[in-house]
C-alpha positions in Angstrom: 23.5 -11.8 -14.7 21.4 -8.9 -15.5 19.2 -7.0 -13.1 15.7 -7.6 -14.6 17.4 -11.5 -15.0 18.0 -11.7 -11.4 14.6 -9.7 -10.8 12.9 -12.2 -12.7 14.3 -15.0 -11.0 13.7 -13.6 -8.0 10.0 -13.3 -8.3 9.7 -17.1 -10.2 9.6 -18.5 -6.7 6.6 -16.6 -5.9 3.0 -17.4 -6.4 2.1 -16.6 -10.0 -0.9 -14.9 -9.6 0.5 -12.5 -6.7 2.8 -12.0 -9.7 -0.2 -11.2 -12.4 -2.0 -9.3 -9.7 0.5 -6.7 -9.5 1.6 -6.6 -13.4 -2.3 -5.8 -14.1 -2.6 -3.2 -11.2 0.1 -1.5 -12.0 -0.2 -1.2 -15.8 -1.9 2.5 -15.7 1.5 3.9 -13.6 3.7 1.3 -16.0 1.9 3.2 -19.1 2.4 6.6 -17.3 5.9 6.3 -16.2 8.1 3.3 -17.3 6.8 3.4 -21.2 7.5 7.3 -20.8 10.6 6.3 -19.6 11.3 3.4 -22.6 10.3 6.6 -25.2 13.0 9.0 -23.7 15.5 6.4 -24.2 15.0 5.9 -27.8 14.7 8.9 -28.7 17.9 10.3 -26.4 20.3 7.3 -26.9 22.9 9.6 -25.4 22.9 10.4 -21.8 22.6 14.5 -21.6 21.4 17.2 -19.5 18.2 17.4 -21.3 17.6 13.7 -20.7 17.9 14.3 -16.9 15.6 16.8 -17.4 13.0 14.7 -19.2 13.4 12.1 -16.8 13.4 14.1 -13.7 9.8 15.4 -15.4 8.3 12.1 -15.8 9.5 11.0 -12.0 7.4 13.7 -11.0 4.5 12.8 -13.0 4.5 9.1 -11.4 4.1 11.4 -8.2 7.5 10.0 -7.1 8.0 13.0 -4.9 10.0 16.0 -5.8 12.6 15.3 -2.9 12.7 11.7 -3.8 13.1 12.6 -7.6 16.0 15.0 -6.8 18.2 12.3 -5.0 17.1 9.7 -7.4 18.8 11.6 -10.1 21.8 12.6 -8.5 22.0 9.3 -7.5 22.0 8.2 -11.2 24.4 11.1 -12.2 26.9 9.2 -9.6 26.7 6.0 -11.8 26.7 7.3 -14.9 30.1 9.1 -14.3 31.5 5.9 -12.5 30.8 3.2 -14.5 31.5 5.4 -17.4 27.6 4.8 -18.8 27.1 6.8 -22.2 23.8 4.3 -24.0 20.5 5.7 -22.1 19.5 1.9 -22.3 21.7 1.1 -19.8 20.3 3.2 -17.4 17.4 1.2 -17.2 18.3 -1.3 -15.6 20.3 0.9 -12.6 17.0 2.9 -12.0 15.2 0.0 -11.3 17.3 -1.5 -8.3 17.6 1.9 -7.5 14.0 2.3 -7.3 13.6 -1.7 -4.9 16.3 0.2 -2.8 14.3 2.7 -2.0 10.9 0.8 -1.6 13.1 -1.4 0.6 13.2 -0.1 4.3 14.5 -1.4 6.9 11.0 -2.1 8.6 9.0 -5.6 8.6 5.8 -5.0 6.7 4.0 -8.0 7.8 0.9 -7.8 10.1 1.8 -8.5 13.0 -0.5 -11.0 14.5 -0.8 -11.4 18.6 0.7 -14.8 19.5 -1.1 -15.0 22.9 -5.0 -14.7 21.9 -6.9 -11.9 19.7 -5.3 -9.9 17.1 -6.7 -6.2 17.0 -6.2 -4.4 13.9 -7.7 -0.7 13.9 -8.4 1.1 10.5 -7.9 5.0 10.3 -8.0 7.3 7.4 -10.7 9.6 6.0 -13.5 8.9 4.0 -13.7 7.5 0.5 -10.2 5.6 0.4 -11.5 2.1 0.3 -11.1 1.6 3.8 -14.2 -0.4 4.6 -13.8 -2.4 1.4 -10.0 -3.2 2.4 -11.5 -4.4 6.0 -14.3 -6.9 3.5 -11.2 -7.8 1.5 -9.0 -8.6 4.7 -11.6 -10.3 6.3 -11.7 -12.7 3.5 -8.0 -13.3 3.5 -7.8 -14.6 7.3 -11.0 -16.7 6.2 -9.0 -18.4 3.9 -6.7 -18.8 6.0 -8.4 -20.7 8.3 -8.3 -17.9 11.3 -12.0 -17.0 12.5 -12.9 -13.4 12.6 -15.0 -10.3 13.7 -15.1 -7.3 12.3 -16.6 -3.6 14.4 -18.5 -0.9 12.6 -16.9 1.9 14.7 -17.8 4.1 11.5 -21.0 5.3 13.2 -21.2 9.1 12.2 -20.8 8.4 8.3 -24.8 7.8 6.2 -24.3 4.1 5.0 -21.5 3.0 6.9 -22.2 0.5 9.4 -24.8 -1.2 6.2 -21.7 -1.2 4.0 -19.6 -3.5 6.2 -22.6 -5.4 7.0 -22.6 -6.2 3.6 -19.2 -7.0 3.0 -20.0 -9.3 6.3 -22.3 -11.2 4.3 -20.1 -11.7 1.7 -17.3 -13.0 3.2 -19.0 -15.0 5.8 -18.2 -12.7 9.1 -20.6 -11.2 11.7 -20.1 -7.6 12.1 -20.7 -5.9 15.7 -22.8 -2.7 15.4 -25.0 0.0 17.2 -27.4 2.1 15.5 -25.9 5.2 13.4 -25.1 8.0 16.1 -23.2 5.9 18.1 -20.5 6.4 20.2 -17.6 4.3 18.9 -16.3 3.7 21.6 -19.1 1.8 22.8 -18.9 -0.2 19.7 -15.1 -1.7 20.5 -15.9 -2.2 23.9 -19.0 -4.4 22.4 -16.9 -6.3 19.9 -13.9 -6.7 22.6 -16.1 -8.5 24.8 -17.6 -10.8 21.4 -14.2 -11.6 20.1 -13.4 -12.9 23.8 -16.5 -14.8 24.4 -16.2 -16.7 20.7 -12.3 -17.0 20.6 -12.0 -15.4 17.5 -8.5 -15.0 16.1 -8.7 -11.5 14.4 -11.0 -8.4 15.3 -11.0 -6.3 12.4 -12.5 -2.2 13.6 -13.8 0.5 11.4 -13.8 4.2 12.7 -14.9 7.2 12.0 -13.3 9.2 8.7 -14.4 12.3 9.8 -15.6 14.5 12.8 -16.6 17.9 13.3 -13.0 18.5 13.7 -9.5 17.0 13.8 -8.8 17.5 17.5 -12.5 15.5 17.8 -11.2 13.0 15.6 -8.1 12.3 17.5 -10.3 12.5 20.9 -12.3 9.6 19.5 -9.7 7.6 18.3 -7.7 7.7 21.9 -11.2 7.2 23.6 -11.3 3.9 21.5 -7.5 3.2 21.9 -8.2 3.1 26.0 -11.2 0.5 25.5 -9.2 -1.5 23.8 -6.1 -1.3 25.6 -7.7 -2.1 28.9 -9.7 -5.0 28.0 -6.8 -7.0 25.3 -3.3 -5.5 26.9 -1.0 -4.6 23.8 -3.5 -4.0 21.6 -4.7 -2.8 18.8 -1.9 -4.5 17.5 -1.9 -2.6 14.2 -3.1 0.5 13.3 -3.3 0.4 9.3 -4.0 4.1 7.5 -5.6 3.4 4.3 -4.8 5.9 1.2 -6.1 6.1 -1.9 -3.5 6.1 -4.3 -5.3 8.1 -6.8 -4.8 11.1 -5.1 -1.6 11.3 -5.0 0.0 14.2 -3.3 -2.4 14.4 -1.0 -2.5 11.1 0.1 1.0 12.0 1.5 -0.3 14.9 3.2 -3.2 12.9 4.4 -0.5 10.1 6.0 1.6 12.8 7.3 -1.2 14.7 9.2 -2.9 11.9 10.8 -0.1 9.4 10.9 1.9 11.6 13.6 -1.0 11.8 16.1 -3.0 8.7 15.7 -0.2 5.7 16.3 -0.5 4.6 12.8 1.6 1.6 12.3 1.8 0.8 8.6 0.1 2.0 5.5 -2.9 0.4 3.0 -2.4 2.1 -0.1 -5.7 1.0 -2.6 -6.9 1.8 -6.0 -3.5 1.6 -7.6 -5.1 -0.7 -10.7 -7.4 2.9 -10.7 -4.2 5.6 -11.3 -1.6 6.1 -13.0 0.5 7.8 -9.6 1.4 4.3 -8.1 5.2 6.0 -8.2 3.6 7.8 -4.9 4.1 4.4 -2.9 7.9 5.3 -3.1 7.5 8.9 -2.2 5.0 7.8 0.9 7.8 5.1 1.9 10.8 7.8 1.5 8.9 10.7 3.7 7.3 9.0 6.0 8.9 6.4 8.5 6.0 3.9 8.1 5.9 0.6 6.1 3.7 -0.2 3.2 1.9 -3.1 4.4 -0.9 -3.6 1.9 -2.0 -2.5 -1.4 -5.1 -2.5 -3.3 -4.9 -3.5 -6.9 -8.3 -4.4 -8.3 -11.7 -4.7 -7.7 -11.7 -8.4 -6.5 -11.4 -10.3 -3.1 -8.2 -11.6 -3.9 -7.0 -7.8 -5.1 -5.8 -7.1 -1.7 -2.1 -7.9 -1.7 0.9 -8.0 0.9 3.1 -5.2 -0.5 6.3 -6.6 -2.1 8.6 -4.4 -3.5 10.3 -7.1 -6.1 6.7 -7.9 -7.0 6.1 -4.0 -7.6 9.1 -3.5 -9.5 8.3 -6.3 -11.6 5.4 -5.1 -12.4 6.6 -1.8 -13.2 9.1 -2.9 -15.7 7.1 -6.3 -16.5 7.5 -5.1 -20.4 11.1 -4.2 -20.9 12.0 -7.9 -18.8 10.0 -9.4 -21.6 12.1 -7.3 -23.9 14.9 -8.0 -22.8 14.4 -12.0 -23.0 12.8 -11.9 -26.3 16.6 -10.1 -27.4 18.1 -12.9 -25.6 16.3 -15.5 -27.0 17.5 -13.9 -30.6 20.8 -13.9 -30.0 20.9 -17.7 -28.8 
């Protein structure tokens, strides 16, 4: 049985519109790198030097990650010359297991939830990367799952902040616990520590601050709120998510690298991915750094927020040259 076969298989047991979700986010990168990809072929047909090169290019375009790239394509030089490949076509198919291989990890990227009582989840990253839209978003999610929830507008330093969750609070139905804009943040958790325990809630969901004065103030704050927590819920937070905006690229990298070392980061949020076409960086963020992709963003809606899946990402990558290949199938029955 074929790869994309198997692939498509693999993803018919899952829920259809998880499945649609991530074909329509992704179509920007699936425009900007697999249809790129499709072109090369056609016009190559023969595997060359110069095709490596072209491919190697449009790797790095995706924002794949130049270290990444380089072992991708040695990596597809190895099975070229051992299973005697000469038909660029048939590469195709090799790059994209190649590609779930890497998006793989070894890691569990589910949320880990606290068995015993509340479940903290703390939200780093700076501003303007979604992250108190993917807090609305996840809010919503536990809602429909039937979990009750609290969410903390430890964003106290940025203009508009604490008024943007409160919104996303009315939204979804969830009260937000807030001090006026100036705060300290700390004072915030401690506040919404003691609410989650006095209501029961399930999930506490915490904004903080994007951005300080100055890094090492950043890092001060975000231990400071890291004690309060600790000492009133022991084990927690139980995740610390670092959201990334995808559009950027490059930089989100540097972003997860920088922050994710000191802050106790626990998994990644990557959102905007329907908004670029770099969604290749989620496999150069899940090659360099040693931290799962738990969630991505891929639209505008509630529902947008997805559990990352990397079957469900590679289909959506290669969502068009699947339905190629059945259509040719289905012509030669």
């Amino acid at each position: 049985m074929s790869f994309f076969k198997k692939l498509k298989e693999s993803i018919s047991s899952k829920t259809e519109s998880v499945t649609k979700q991530f074909k329509d986010g992704l179509e920007k990168t699936r425009k900007g790198f697999v249809e790129k990809v499709a072109e090369l072929v056609t016009r190559h047909k023969k595997i060359d030097e110069e095709f490596f090169e072209e491919l190697e290019e449009i790797l790095i375009g995706a924002e794949v990650g130049v270290n990444t790239v380089i072992d991708l394509i040695d990596d597809l030089r190895v099975e070229v010359k051992k299973r005697k490949i000469e038909d660029a076509a048939d590469l195709q198919p090799i790059m994209s297991e190649k590609l779930i291989g890497l998006l793989r990890g070894d890691e569990d990227n589910e949320i880990k939830l606290n068995p015993d009582g509340i479940t903290v989840i703390l939200f780093v990253g700076v501003n303007g990367v979604g992250k108190t839209t993917t807090i609305g978003k996840l809010a919503h999610y536990y809602k429909q799952q039937g979990k009750s929830v609290l969410m903390a507008a430890g964003d106290t330093f940025r203009a508009g902040a604490i008024e943007q969750l409160e919104v996303w609070g009315e939204r979804v139905g969830v009260e937000v616990i807030k001090q006026s804009a100036g705060s300290d943040p700390a004072a915030v958790m401690f506040d919404a520590v003691q609410a989650a325990k006095q209501r029961g809630v399930d999930i506490l969901l915490c904004d903080t601050a994007g951005r300080l004065q100055n890094k090492s103030n950043l890092m001060e704050e975000l231990n400071k709120i890291f004690r309060v927590i600790q000492r009133e819920i022991p084990g927690a937070p139980h995740e610390v998510l670092m959201v990334l905006d995808a559009t950027t690229g490059q930089n989100a990298l540097a972003q997860a690298k920088l922050f994710g070392e000191k802050s106790g980061v626990t998994g990644l949020v990557l959102t905007k991915l329907d908004g670029t076409a770099k969604g290749g960086i989620v496999i150069a963020i899940r090659q360099e750094l040693s931290l799962p992709v738990k969630l991505v963003g891929l639209g505008e809606k509630m529902e947008d927020l997805q559990k990352f899946d990397s079957e469900q990402f590679v289909h959506g990558l290669f969502a068009g040259l699947i339905q190629e290949e059945e259509e040719t199938a289905n012509i030669d029955q």
